[in-house]
C-alpha positions as CSV (number, residue, x, y, z in Angstrom):
1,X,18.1,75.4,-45.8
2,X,14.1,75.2,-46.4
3,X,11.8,72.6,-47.8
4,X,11.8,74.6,-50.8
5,X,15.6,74.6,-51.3
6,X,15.7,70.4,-50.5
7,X,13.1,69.9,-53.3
8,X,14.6,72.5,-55.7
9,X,17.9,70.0,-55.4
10,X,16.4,66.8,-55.8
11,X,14.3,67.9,-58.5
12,X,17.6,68.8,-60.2
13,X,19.5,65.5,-58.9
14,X,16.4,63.3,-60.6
15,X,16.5,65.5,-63.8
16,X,20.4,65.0,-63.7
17,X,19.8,61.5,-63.6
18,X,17.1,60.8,-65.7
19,X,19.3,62.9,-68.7
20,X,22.2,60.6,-68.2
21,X,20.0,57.2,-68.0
22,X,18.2,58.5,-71.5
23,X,21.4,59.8,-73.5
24,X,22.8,56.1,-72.4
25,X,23.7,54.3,-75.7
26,X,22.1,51.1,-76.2
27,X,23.9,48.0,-76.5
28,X,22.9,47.8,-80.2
29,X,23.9,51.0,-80.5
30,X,27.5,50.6,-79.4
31,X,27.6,47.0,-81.4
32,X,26.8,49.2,-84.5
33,X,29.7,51.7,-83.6
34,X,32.3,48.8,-83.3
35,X,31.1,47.1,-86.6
36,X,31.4,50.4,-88.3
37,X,35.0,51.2,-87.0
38,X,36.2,47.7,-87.9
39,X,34.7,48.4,-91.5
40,X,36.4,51.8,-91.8
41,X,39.6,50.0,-90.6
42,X,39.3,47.1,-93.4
43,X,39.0,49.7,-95.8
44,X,41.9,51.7,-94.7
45,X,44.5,48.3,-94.9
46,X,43.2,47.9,-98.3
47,X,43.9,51.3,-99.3
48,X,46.8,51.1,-98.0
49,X,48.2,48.3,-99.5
50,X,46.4,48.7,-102.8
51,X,48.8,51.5,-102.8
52,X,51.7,49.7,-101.5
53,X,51.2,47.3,-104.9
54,X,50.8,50.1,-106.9
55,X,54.2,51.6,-105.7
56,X,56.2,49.2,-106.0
57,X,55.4,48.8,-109.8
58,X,57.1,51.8,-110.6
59,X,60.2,52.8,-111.6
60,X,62.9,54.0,-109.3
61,X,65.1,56.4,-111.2
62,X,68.6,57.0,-109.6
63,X,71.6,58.7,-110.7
64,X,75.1,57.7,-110.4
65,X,78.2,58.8,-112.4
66,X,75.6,60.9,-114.2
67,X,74.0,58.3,-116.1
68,X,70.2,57.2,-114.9
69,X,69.6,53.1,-114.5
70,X,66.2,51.4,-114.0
71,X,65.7,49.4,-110.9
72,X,62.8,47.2,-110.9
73,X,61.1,46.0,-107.6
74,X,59.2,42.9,-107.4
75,X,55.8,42.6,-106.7
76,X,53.9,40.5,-104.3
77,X,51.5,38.3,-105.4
78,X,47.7,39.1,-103.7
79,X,47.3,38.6,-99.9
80,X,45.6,35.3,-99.5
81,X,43.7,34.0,-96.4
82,X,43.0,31.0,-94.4
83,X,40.5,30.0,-91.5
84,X,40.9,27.2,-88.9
85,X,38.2,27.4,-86.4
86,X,36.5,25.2,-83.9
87,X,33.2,25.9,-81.5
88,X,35.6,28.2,-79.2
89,X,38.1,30.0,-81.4
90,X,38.8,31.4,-85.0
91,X,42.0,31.8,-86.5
92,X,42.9,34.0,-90.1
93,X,46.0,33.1,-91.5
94,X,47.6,35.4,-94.1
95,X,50.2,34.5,-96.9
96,X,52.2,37.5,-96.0
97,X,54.5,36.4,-93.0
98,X,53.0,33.1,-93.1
99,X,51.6,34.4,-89.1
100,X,48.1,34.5,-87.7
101,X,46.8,37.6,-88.6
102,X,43.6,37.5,-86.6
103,X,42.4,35.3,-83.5
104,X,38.5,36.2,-82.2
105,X,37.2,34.2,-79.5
106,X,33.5,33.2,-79.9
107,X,32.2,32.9,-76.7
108,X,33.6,36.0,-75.3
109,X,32.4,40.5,-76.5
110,X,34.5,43.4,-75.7
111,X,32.8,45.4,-73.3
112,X,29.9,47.1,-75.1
113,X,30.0,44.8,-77.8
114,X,26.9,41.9,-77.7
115,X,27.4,41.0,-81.5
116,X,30.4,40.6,-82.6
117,X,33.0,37.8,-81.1
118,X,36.1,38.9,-79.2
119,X,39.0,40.2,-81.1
120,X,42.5,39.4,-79.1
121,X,44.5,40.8,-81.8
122,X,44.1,42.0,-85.5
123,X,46.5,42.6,-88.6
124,X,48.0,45.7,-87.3
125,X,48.1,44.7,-83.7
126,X,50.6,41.7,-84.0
127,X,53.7,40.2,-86.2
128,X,56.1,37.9,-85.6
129,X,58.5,35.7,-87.3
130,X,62.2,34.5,-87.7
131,X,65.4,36.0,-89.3
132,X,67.4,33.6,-91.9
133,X,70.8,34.2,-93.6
134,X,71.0,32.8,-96.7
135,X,73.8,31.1,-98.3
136,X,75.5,34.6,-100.2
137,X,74.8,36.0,-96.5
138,X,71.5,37.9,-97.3
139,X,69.4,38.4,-94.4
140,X,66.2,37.6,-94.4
141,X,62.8,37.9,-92.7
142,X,59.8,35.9,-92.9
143,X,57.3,38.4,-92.2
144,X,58.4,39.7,-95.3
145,X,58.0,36.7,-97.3
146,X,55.7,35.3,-99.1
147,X,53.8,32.0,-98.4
148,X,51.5,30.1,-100.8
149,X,48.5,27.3,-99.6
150,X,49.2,24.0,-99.9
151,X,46.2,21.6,-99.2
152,X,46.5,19.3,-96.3
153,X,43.8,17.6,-96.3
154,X,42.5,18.3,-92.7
155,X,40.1,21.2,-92.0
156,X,41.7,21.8,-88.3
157,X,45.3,22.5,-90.5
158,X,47.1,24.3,-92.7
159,X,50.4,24.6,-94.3
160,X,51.9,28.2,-95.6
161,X,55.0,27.1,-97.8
162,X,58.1,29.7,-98.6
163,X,59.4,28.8,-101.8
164,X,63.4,29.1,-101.8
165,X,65.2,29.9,-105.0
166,X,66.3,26.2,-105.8
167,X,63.5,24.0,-106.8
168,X,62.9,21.6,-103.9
169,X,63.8,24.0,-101.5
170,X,61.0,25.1,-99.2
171,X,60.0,26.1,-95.6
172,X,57.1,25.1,-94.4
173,X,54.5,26.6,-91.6
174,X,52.2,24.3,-90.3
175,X,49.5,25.1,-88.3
176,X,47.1,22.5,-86.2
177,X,44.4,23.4,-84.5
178,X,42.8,21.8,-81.1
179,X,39.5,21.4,-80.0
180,X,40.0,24.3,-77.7
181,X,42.3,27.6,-77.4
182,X,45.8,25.6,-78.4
183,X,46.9,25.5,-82.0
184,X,50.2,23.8,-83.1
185,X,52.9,25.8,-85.1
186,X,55.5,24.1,-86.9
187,X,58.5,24.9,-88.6
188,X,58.8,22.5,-91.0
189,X,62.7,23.1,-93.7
190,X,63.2,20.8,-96.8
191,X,66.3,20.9,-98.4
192,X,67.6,24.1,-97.5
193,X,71.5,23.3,-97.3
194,X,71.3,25.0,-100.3
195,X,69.7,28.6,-99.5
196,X,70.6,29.4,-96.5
197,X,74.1,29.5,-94.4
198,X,75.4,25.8,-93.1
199,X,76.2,26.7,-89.9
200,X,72.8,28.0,-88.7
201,X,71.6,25.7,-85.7
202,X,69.2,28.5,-84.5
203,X,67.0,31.9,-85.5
204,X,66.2,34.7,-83.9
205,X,62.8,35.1,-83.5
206,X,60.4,38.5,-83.0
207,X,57.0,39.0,-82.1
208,X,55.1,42.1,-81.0
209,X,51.7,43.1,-80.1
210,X,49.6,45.7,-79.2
211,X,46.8,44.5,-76.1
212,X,43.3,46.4,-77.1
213,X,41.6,47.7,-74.3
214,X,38.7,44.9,-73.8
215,X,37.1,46.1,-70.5
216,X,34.8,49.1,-69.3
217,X,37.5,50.1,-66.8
218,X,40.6,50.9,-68.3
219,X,42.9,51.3,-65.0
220,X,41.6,48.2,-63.5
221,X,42.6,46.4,-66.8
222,X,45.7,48.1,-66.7
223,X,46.6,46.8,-63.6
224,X,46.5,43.1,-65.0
225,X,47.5,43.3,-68.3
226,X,51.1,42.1,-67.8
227,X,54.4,40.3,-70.2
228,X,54.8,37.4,-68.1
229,X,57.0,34.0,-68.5
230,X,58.3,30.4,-67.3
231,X,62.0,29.7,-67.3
232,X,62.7,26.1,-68.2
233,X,61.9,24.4,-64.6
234,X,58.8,26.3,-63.5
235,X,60.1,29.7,-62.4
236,X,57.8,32.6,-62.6
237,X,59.1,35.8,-64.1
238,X,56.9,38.9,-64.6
239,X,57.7,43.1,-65.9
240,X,56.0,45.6,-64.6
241,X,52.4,45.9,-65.3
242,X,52.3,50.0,-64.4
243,X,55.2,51.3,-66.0
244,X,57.3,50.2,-69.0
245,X,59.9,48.0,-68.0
246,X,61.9,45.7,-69.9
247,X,64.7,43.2,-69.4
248,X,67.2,40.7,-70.6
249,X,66.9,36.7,-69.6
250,X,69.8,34.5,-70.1
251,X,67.7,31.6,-68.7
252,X,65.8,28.9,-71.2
253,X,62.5,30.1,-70.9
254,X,59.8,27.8,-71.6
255,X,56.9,30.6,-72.7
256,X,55.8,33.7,-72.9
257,X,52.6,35.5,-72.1
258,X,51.2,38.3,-73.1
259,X,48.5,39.0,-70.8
260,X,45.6,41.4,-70.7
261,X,42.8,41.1,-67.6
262,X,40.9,38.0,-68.7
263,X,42.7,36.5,-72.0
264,X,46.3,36.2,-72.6
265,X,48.0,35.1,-76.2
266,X,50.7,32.3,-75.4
267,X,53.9,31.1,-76.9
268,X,55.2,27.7,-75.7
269,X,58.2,26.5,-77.1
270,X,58.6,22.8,-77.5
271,X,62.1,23.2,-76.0
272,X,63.2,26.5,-75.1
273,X,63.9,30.0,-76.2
274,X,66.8,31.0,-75.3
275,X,69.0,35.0,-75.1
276,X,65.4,36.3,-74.5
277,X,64.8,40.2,-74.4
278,X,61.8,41.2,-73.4
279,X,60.0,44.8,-73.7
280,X,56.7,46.2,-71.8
281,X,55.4,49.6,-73.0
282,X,52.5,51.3,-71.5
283,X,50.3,53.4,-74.1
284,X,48.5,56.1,-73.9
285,X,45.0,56.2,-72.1
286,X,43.3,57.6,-75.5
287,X,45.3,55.1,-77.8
288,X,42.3,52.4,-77.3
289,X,45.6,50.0,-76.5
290,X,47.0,49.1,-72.5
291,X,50.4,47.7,-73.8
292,X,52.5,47.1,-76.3
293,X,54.6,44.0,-75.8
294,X,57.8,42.7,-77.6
295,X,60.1,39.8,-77.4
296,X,63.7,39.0,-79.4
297,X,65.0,35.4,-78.6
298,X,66.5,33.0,-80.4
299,X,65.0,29.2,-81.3
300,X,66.8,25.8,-82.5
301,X,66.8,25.4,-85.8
302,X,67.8,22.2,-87.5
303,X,68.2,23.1,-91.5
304,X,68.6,19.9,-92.5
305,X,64.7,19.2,-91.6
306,X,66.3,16.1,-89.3
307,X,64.2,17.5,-86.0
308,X,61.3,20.4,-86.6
309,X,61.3,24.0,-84.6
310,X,57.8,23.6,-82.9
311,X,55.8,25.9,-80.5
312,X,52.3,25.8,-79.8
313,X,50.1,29.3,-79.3
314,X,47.6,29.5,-76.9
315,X,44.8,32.2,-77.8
316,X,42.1,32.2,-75.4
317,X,40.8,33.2,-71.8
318,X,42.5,33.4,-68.5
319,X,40.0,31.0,-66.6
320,X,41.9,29.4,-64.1
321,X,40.4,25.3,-64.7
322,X,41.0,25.8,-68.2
323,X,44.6,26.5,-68.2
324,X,44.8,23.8,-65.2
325,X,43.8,21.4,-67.5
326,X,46.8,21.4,-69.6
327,X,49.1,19.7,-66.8
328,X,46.6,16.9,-66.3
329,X,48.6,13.9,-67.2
330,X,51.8,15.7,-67.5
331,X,55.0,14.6,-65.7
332,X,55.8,17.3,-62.8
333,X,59.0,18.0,-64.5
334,X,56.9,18.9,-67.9
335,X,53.8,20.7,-66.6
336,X,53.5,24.4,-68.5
337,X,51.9,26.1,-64.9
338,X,49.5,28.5,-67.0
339,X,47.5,28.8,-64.3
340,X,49.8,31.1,-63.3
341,X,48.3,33.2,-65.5
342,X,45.0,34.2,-63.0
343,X,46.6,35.9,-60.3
344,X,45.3,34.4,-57.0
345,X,47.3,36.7,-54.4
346,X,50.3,35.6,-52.1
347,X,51.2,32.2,-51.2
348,X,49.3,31.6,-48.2
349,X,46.2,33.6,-50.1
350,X,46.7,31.5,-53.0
351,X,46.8,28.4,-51.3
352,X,43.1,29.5,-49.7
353,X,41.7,30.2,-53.5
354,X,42.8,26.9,-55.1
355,X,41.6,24.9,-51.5
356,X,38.8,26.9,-50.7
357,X,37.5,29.3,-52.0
358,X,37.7,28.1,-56.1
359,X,36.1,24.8,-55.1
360,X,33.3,26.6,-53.4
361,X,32.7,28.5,-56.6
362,X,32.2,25.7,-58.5
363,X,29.8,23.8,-56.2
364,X,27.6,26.9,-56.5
365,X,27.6,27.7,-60.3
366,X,27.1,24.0,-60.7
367,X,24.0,24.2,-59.8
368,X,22.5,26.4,-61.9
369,X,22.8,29.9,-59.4
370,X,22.5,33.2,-60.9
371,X,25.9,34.8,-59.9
372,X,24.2,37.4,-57.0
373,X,23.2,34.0,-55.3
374,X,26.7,32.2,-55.7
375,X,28.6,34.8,-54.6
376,X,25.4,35.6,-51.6
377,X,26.2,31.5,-50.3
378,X,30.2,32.0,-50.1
379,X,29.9,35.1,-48.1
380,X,27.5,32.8,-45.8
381,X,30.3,29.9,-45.5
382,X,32.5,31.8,-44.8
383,X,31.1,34.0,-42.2
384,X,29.7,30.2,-40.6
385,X,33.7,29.2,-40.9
386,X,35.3,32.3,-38.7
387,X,31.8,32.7,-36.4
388,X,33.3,30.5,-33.6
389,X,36.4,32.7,-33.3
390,X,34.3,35.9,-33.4
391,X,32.3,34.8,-30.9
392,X,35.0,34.1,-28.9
393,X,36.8,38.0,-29.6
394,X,33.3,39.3,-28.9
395,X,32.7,37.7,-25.6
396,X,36.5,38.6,-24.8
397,X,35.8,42.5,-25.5
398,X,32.6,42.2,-23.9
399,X,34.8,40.7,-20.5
400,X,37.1,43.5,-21.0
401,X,34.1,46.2,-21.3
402,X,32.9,44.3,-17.7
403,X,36.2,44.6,-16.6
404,X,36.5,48.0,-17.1
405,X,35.9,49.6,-13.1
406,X,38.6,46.9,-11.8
407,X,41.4,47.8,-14.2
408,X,40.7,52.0,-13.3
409,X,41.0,51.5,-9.9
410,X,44.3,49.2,-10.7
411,X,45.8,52.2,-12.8
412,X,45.0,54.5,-9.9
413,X,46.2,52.0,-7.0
414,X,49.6,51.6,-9.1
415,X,50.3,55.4,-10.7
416,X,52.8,55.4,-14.2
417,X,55.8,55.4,-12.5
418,X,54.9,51.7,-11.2
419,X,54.2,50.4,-14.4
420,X,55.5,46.5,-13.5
421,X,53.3,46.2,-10.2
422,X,50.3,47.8,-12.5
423,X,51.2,45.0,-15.2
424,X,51.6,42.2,-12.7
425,X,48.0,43.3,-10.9
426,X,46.5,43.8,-14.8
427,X,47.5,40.0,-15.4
428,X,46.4,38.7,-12.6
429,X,42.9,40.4,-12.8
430,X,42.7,38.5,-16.6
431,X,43.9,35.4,-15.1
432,X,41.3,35.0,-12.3
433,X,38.7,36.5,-14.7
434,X,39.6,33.8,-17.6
435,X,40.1,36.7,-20.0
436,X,43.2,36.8,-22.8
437,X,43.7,40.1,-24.3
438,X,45.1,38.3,-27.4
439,X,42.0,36.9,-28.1
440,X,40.7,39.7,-30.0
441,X,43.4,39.2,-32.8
442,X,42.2,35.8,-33.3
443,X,38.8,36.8,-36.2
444,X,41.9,38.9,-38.0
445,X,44.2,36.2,-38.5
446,X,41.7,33.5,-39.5
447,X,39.4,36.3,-41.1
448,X,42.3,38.6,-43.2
449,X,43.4,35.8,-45.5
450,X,39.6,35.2,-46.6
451,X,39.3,38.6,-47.5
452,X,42.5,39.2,-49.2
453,X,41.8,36.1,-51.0
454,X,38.3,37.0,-51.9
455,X,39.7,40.5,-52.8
456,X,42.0,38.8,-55.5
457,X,39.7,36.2,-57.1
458,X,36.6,38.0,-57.3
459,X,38.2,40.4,-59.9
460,X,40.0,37.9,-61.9
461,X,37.1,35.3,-62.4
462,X,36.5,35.2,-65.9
463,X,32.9,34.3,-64.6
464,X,31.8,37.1,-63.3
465,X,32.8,39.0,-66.7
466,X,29.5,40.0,-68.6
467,X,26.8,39.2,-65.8
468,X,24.7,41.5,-64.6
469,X,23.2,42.1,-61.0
470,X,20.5,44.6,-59.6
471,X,22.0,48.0,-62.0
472,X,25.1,46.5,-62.5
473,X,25.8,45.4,-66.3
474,X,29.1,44.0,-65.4
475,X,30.0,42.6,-62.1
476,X,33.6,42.3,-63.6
477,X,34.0,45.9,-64.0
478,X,32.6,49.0,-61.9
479,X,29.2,49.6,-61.4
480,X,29.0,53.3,-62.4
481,X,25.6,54.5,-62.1
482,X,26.9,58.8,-62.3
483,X,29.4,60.2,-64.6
484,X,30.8,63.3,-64.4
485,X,33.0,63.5,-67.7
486,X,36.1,64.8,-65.6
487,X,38.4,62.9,-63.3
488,X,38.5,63.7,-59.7
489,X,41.7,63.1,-57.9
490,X,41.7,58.9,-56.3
491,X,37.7,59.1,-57.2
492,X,38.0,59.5,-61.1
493,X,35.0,60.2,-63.1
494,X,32.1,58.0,-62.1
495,X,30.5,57.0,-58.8
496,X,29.7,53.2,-58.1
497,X,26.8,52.3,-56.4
498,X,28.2,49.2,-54.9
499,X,31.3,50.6,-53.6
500,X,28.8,53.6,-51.9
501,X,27.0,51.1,-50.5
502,X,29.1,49.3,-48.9
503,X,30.9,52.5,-47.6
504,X,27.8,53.2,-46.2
505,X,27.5,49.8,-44.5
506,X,31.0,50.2,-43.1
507,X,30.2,53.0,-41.4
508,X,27.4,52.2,-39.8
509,X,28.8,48.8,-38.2
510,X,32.0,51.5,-37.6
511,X,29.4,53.5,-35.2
512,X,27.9,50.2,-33.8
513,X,31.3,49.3,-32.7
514,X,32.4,52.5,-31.3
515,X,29.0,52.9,-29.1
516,X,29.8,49.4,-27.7
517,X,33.4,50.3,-26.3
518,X,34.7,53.1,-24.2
519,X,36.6,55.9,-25.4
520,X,39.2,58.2,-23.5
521,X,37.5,61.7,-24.2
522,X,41.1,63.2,-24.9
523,X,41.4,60.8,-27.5
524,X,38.6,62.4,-29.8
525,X,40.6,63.0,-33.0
526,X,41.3,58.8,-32.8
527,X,38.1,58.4,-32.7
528,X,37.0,60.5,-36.0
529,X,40.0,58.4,-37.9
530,X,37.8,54.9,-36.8
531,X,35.4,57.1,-39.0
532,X,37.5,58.3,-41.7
533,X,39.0,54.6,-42.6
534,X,35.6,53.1,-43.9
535,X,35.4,56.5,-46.1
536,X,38.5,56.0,-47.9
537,X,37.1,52.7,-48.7
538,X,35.1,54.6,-51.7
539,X,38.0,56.0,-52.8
540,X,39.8,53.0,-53.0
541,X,37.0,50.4,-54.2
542,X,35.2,53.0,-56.7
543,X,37.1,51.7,-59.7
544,X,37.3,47.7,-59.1
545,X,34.6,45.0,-59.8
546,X,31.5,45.5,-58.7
547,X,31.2,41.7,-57.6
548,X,34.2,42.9,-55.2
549,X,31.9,45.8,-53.8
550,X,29.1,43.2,-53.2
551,X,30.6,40.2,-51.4
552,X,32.3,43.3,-49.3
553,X,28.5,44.7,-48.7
554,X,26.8,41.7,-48.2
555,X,29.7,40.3,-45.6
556,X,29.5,43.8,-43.5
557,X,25.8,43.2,-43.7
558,X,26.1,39.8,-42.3
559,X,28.9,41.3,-39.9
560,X,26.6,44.0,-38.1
561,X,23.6,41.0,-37.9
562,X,26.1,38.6,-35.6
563,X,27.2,41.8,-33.3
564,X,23.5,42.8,-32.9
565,X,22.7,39.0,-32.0
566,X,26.1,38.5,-29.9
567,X,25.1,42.3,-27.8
568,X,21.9,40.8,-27.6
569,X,23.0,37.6,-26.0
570,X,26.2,38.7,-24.1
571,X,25.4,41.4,-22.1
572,X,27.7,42.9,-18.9
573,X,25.6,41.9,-16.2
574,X,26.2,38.8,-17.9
575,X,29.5,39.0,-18.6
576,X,30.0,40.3,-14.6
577,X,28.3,37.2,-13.2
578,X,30.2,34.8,-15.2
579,X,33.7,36.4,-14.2
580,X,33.1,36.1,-10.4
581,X,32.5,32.7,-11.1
582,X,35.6,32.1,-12.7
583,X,37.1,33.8,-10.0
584,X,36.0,31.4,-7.2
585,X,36.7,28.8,-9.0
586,X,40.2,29.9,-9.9
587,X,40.7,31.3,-6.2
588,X,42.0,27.7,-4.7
589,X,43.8,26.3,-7.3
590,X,47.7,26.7,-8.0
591,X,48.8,29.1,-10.4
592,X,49.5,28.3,-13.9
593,X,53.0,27.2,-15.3
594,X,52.8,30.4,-17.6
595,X,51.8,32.8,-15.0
596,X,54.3,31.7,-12.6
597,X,57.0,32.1,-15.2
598,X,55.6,35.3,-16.2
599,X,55.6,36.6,-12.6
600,X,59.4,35.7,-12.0
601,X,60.1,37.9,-14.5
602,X,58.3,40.8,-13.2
603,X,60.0,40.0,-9.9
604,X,63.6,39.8,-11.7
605,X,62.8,43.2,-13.7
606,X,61.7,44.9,-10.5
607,X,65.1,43.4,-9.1
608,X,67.2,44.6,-11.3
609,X,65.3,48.2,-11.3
610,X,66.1,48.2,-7.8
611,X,69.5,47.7,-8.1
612,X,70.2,49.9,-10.7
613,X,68.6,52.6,-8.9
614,X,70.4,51.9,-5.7
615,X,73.7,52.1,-8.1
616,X,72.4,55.5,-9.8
617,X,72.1,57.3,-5.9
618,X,75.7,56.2,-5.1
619,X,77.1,57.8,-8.5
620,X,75.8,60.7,-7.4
């Protein structure tokens, strides 16, 4: 192509560009969009049950034995609400269902939303409640009742009361809110021998809700949003978070969590729920929901109002310290383990997250650092943490580069069909040369659980989640600085910046590395695959947190300075020089124990070849 065809595209790449960053919605923009829908939606339930009263004062005519009777159906009293709210959450309590209707956490937005506080769940997105059988064997269900105030007296609680058909005869929800994300919920019976049957000792509860999609990146979010509980005893138990699953527990479980990304809406019983069922449906991608979860279990019950049914809800993020915090104090036996809630990878990874790599965290944001910086300082730690075993797989290679001539004219003295004498020779080169081949492996295994464990906290840290770095809005969330408006196969429909970029990176230090080791020319097609693994990288990264794409950019950054500086330091004449040494000073002194062992065995194997051999020719 010509100059005039290079300028002719990159006048229509910055046009491209420059349409996309100007037809970009503003934040305010997008606020006024959500305000409006949530408007349109109020309207909508009030329509809705405006007509819902006005139905159900009508008449039902029905025929039977050809004569027409009246049936009259009873009408609700107006939908009253409460409020309890603290600096952190609000709750809205309705009288229909006696249930918390709506739970927005103030110091969090959905994802394009700067005004308004963050809605976990609204009227239409959640129900629960409890089945009862009454005395004549009626059934039942108090989300369809209705509950009326009664004062307490305390600003943090409230009390819903279902009036029973005797006078006296109530049942009583009691809510109590914390300075935090935990509110009590009570069940509170008085004197209800009398309405419902005597030999209830538990009710089967229900409770669904819909998960809104919170987050920019809706198959990131998908991949965390997960029904997840504690049997009685601190087991873990968790469905399926990419297809629907569901399943049956005959265990006590202790809670239950329903869990998007970053906040999660908990029940914890105060003893146990027990013959749990448990449903997790995925919804569709245009639906504005990731899942819809459900639970049927039953709950003690004590109708005689002897011992309360109590559980308490948690409604707030999943920031690992925070949900920590509720087993301070706690007797082992006792402790709730919502921290389980922030996935931090496998054990082993795990264990490096909660000893290393969360404490680090901390220090950093402690004092003040804008996020870029924090997570800039970890990747330097770390880096200063594995260096010495680096260095040590760098000089190794470099010994083996050196090495190179001796171990040719070894393979040449000792052809393939002599592979034990070329193996014997091949050790004892890297034993008078003070070389160990395994000493290359040794970065990966102190360096892989770093990065795995970097790879799962980095997108889970509630921290990260609203700040912005360089372009990036969001380092929680891809950094997508092109849109396409249709999905590509494993790429989607955007392109991150930060996840190029450190593609890019890759492949440079990929080149670096090749140029410093030598390559069998019939072994070309291995070499293009050394090129093709950083690419897939992009395909693989373009969709997950853009903090992810950065500590990965900055640490293959810092990765291609310390092999420039080791080349620099360690070269072959070097390396050469410092291997005959070794070699004299090795030349008087015994063998090692492990060499000696290691050589017995080559003798035996070459033994026994010999012998079977010999046996082979007299068969024949």
């Amino acid at each position: 192509m010509d100059k005039n065809t290079w300028i002719g595209f990159l006048l229509i790449a910055a046009i491209i560009v420059g349409f996309t960053m100007l037809n970009r919605p503003s934040k305010e923009e997008l606020a006024r969009r959500q305000h409006e829908q949530d408007s349109i939606a109020l309207l909508q339930m009030a329509e809705m049950e405006s007509q819902r009263i006005s139905d159900s004062l009508q008449l039902v005519a029905g025929t039977a034995a050809g004569e027409t009777k009246e049936v009259e159906t009873e009408v609700k009293p107006e939908e009253q609400w409460l409020t309890l709210e603290n600096e952190k959450v609000r709750l809205t309590l309705s009288t229909y269902g006696g249930v918390i209707q709506r739970a927005e956490l103030k110091e969090y937005h959905a994802s394009g939303d700067s005004v308004n506080p963050l809605c976990l769940f609204r009227a239409d997105e959640s129900s629960y409640g409890f089945t009862l059988v009454t005395i004549n064997n009626r059934i039942l269900h108090t989300s369809n009742l209705v509950f009326t105030p009664v004062e307490s007296g305390d600003k943090n609680k409230a009390v819903l009361r279902w009036q029973g058909a005797n006078e006296g005869a109530w049942l009583d929800f009691v809510y109590e809110l914390s300075e935090d994300y935990m509110v009590r919920f009570t069940l509170v019976p008085h004197n209800l021998q009398a309405e419902l049957a005597q030999n209830i000792n538990s009710l089967e509860f229900q409770w669904r809700q819909l998960i809104p999609q919170q987050e920019q990146g809706r198959k990131f979010e998908e991949r965390y949003a997960q029904l997840q509980y504690m049997l009685v005893g601190g087991d873990m138990e968790k469905l399926s978070e990419s297809k629907d699953d569901s399943r049956k527990e005959s265990a006590r479980v202790k809670w239950i969590g329903y869990k998007d990304q970053f906040f999660s809406t908990v029940l914890i019983a105060d003893e146990a729920f027990t013959s749990s069922q448990f449903t997790s449906t995925v919804q569709p991608k245009h639906s504005g929901y990731i899942k819809e979860y459900s639970t049927h279990a039953s709950v003690p019950f004590d109708l005689t109002g002897k011992s309360t049914t109590g559980f308490r809800f948690y409604c707030g993020p999943n920031h690992y310290h925070t949900l920590k915090a509720y087993d301070e104090g706690v007797e082992k036996d006792e402790r709730l383990h919502l921290n389980e809630l922030v996935p931090l990878g496998w054990k082993i990874v795990s264990w490096i997250n909660t000893a290393l790599v969360i404490p680090m965290f901390d220090l950093f944001t402690s004092w003040g650092l804008h996020i870029g910086i924090v997570i800039l300082l970890m990747t330097i730690v770390i880096k200063l943490i594995i260096l010495p075993f680096v260095f040590v797989s760098y000089k190794s290679s470099a010994k083996m580069r050196a090495l190179k001539p001796q171990l040719d004219a070894i393979n040449e003295k000792y052809p393939a069909d002599k592979m034990q004498e070329r193996q014997a020779a091949t050790m004892q080169l890297y034993q008078q040369a003070g070389v160990s081949p395994m000493s290359g492996c040794l970065p990966m295994i102190f360096q892989f659980p770093v990065l795995m464990a970097m790879f799962w906290f980095l997108p889970t840290a509630i921290e990260l989640r609203g700040k912005s770095l360089f372009w990036a809005d969001d380092l929680s969330t891809y950094d997508a600085v092109f849109h396409w408006g249709f999905n590509i196969p494993l790429l989607g429909d955007h392109l991150s910046l930060f996840c190029l970029l450190m593609t890019i990176c890759n492949m440079a230090y990929t080149y670096i590395t090749m140029q410093s080791q030598a390559t069998d020319p019939n072994m070309k097609f291995m070499k293009y695959m050394m090129y093709a693994m950083p690419l897939m990288f992009l395909f693989i990264f373009n969709d997950y947190a853009a903090g992810l794409s950065y500590y990965y950019l900055v640490s293959l950054f810092f990765t291609i300075l310390q092999t420039m500086i080791f080349r620099w330091t360690l070269n072959d004449e070097k390396m050469l020089a410092e291997i005959e040494a070794n070699k004299k000073k090795k030349a008087g002194k015994p063998k090692s124990g492990f060499m000696e062992r290691l050589e017995k065995m080559q003798r035996e194997q070459q033994r026994l070849a010999r012998e079977q051999a010999k046996a082979a020719n007299k068969r024949r």
